[in-house]
N, C-alpha and C positions, 0 to 999 in steps of 0.2 A: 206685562205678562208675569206669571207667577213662578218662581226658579223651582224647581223638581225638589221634592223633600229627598233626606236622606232615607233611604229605608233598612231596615235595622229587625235581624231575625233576636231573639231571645231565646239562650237555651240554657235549661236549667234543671235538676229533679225535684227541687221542691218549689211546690207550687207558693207558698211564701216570697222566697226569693224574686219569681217571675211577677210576683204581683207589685212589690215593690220595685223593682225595678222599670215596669209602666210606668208607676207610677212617678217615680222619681225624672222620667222623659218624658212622661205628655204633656208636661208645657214649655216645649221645646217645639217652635212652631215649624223648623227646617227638619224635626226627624220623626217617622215615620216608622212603628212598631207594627212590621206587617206579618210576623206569624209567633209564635213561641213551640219549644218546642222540650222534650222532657228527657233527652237523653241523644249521645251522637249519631245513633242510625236515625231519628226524626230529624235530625239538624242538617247531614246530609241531604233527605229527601226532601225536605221543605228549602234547603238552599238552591238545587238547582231548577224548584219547580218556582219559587217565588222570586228567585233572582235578588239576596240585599244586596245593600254597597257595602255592609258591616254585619259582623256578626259578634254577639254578644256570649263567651261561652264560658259553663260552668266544666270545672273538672274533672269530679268522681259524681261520676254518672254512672246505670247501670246498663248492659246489652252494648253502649261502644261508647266509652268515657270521653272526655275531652281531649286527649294530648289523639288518641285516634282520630278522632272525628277533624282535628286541624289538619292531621296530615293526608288523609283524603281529600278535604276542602285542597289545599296548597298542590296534593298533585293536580287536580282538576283545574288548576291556575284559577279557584273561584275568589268569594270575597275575605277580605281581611277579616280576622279573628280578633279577640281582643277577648283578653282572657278574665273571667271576675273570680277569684282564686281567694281562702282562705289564709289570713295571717301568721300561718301556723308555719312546723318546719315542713312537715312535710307538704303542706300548701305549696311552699316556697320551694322545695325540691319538686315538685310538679311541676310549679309553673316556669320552672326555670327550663323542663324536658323539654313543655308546651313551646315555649320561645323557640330552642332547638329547631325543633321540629316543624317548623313555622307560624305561628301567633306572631303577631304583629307587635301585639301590647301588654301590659294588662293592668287591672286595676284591684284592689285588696277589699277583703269585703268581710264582716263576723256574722255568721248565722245565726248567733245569740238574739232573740228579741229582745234584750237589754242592752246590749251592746252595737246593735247596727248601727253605724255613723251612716244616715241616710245620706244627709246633706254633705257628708266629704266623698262619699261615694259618687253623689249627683254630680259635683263640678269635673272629679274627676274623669268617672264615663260621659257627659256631654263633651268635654274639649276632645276627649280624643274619638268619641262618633264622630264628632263634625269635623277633626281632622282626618283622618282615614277614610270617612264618605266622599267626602270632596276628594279625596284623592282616588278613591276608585271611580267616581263620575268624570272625574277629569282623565283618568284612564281609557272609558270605554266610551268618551262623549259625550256624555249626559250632562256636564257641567258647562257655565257661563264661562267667558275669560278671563273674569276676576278669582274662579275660584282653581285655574289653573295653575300647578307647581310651575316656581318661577328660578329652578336649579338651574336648568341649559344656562336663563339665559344668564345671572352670576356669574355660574363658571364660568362662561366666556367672557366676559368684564374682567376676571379676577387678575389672571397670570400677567396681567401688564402691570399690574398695580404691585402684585406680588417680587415681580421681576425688578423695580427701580428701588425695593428696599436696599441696602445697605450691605455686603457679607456679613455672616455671622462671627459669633465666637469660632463656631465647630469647623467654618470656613476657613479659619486662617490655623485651623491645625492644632486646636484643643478639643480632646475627646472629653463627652457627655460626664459628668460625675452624676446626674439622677434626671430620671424621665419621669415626665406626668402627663398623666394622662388624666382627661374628662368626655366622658361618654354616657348619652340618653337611651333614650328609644334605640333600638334596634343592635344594642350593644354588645349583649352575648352572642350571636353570630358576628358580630363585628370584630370583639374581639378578640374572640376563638381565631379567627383569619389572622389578624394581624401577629398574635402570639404565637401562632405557630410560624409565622416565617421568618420568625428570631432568632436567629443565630445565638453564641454563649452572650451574656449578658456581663459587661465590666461594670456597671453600677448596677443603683437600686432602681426597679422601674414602679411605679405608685399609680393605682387607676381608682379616680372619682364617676362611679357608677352611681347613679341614681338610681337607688333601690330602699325600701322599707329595711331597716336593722334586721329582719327575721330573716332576709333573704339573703345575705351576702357571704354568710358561710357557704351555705350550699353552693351560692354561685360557683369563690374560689374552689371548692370541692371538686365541680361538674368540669371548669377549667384544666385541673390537676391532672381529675381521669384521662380528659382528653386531649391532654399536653401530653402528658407523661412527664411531666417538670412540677416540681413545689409549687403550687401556688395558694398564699394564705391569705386569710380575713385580717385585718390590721384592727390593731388596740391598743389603749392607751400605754405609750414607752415603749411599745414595741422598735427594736433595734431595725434600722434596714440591713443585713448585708449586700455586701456585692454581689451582682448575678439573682438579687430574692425579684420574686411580681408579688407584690400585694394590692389586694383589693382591700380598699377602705371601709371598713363597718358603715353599712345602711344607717340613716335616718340621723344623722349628728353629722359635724363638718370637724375639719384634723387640717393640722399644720403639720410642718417636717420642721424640726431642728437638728445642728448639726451642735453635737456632744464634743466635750473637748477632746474625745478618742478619735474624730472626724470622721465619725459616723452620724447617720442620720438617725432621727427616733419620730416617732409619731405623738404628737401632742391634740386632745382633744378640745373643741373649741364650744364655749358655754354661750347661748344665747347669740349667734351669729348676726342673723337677721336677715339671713341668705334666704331667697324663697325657696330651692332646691339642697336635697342634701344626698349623699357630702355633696358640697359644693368645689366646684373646679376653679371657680375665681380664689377663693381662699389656698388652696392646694397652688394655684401658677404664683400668686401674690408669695406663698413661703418660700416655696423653691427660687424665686428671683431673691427675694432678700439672703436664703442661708446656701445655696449651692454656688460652686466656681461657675459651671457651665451646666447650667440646666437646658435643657430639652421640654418642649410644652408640645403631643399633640392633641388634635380636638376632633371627634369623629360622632357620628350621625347622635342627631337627639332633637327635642324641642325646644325651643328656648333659646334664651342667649345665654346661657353661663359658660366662663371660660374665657369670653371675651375680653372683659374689663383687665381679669388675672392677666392673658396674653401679653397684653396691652405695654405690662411693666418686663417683661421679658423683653418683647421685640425693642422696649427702647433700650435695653443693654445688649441688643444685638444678636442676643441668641435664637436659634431656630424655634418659631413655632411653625409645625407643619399641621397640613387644615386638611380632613377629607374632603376629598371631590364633592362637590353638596350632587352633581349627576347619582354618583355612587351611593349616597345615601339612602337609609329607610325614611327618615327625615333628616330636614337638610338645616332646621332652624340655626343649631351650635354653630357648624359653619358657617352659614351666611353670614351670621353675626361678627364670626370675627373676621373674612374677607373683608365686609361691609365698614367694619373699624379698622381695616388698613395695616392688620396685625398681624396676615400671616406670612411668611416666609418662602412658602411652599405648599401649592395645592395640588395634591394627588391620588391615586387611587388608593384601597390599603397596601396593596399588593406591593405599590411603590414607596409607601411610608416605609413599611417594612425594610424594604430596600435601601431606604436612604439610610435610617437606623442601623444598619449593618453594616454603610459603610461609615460612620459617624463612629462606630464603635472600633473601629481599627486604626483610626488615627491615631498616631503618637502625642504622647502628653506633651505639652508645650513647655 
């Protein structure tokens, strides 16, 4: 029997775009390009009458742009969005609203016909159609067993395994000197959550966002607004202080060194060979070599990075705390490092948060 394709709306205003991007998925034999559409009121209407599992959507549209048209789709509890958004800043200040607001994903795209990266666009809208289809098929039924999210059952494997590690550093009554964090997919709602239930901050906390370099001002920016707390883009030597959040500049990978003032500083790293950037394995890997008691958490995204970094923390004892892969928009990060035996602690954000707050009142040792 033949497993259901994915099917997959297209919306876009120029018809360029929409043509290329056919073209770039019809030889994709699981996906399924069942309407196109030329602006957010057509995308709407053609989502609830054609039913995708995905929806592919452009930004600045005219009569109801993209960051609209998501959050209609998202009240309607309809299909995942995934957003094909401009390089640009304000591309990147859009698409970062779009997330907000509910998008799922998204992927970068140049309208230039000299500059279309067809073929980086392709791999990256195919993985994540077919991951976000299979997960609304497995949502609503329409999927096999193979192609059903396998969070429950990890999480329920995990806390036994999590549970016969070792106490920590922070267990036996050393507070945190610097947090890092590594976060994918689903991360600016994520981390919007867990930053807001942060109490004052006695170290530096450090976030490895996978994001394009264009994008991660704005993120920290949209963060700031919505904290009402500093939060800045990190750059080469940048100082951490105490109580700072910085997000790491998109599309390049950074180390922490600790300066003989025993502060930390941000070091950038040439030619990693990391597939993801920044990368979170490099970021846990620094922070286990240059901090007293580092803090590693790792929260929703695709992929395994983070793990391996974990890896050298948890054998110096220190906390890495793992999102719930249940809680996740994607559960890959986590699994991964459950699955390696590295975490610490798996919890919801709400409870990271939590432990973090109690981690940070301990007395120094």
């Amino acid at each position: 029997m033949t497993a259901p394709r994915i099917r997959l709306l297209v919306v876009d205003d120029s018809n360029f775009v929409r043509v290329a991007l056919r073209k770039m998925l019809e030889a994709a034999a699981d996906i399924e390009i069942v309407g196109e559409a030329r602006n957010g009121a057509e995308a709407l209407r053609l989502s609830r009458r054609l039913k995708p599992h995905v929806v592919a959507m452009d930004l600045n549209m005219p009569i109801m742009d993209g960051i609209e048209a998501v959050q209609a789709i998202a009240q309607e509890k309809g299909p995942p969005c995934i957003m094909v958004s401009n390089e640009t800043s304000d591309g990147a200040s859009a698409t970062i609203r779009a997330l907000e607001s509910g998008a799922v994903d998204f992927v970068c795209k140049n309208t230039s016909f000299i500059t279309f990266d067809m073929a980086s666009i392709e791999r990256q809208l195919t993985e994540k159609v077919r991951h976000w289809g299979r997960w609304r098929m497995a949502a609503l039924g329409e999927s096999s067993a193979a192609a059903t999210p396998q969070a429950a059952t990890v999480a329920r494997m995990a806390p036994s395994a999590a549970a016969s590690r070792p106490p920590s550093v922070a267990a036996r009554g050393k507070r945190p000197d610097l947090v890092v964090v590594g976060v994918s997919t689903g991360g600016p709602v994520t981390l919007l959550e867990l930053l807001g239930a942060l109490g004052p901050l006695p170290c530096p906390l450090v976030v490895a966002q996978h994001m394009p370099a264009s994008f991660t001002a704005g993120f920290a920016a949209s963060l700031a607004r919505s904290l009402k707390r500093p939060v800045t883009e990190g750059e080469e030597g940048a100082v951490l202080e105490p109580g700072s959040i910085t997000i790491l500049r998109g599309g390049a990978d950074w180390l922490v060194k600790r300066q003989a003032s025993g502060r930390f500083a941000l070091r950038l790293v040439a030619d990693s060979g990391e597939p993801h950037h920044p990368s979170a394995n490099l970021l846990f890997r620094s922070a286990g070599l240059e901090a007293d008691a580092p803090v590693a958490v790792i929260l929703t995204g695709m992929g395994d990075d983070g793990a391996a970094g974990a890896a050298e923390l948890a054998a110096r004892r220190c906390p890495v705390l793992v999102q719930d892969p249940a809680s996740c928009a994607v559960d890959g990060m986590p699994n991964s490092a459950i699955r390696a035996g590295v975490a610490t602690d798996i919890l919801p954000v709400a409870a990271i948060a939590a432990k973090l707050n109690t981690l940070f009142t301990l007395t120094q040792a």
